[in-house]
N, C-alpha and C positions, 0 to 999 in steps of 0.2 A: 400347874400354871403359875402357881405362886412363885419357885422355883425362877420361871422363865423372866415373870415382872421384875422378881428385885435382881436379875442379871441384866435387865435392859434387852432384852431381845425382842425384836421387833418380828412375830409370828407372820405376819403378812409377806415378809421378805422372803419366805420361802414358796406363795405360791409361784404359781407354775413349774418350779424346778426338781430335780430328780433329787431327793434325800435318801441316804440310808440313816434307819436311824434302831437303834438298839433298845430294849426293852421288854414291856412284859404284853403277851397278845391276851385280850377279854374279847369274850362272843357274847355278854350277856344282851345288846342293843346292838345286833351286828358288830363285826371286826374291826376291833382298834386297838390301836397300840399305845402303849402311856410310856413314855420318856421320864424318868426319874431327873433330866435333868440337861440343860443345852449341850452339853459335852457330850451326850448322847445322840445328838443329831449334827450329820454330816451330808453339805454337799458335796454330791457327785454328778461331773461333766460327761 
């Protein structure tokens, strides 16, 4: 997250829309993916 703040990325802009986004997957508290970084997340149409 820290990452995302001092790039200025506003996390909300991406609800509703389809991302791909690259990363590492954790099952520890159900499935989620951690993005080392906004370069790692892309919109797709």
């Amino acid at each position: 997250m820290k990452t995302f703040r001092r790039a200025r990325v506003d996390l909300e802009a991406y609800a509703g829309k389809s991302v791909r986004v690259r990363g590492y997957i954790d099952r520890l508290h159900g499935y989620e993916i951690e993005a080392a970084s906004p370069e790692a997340v892309e919109v797709v149409e």
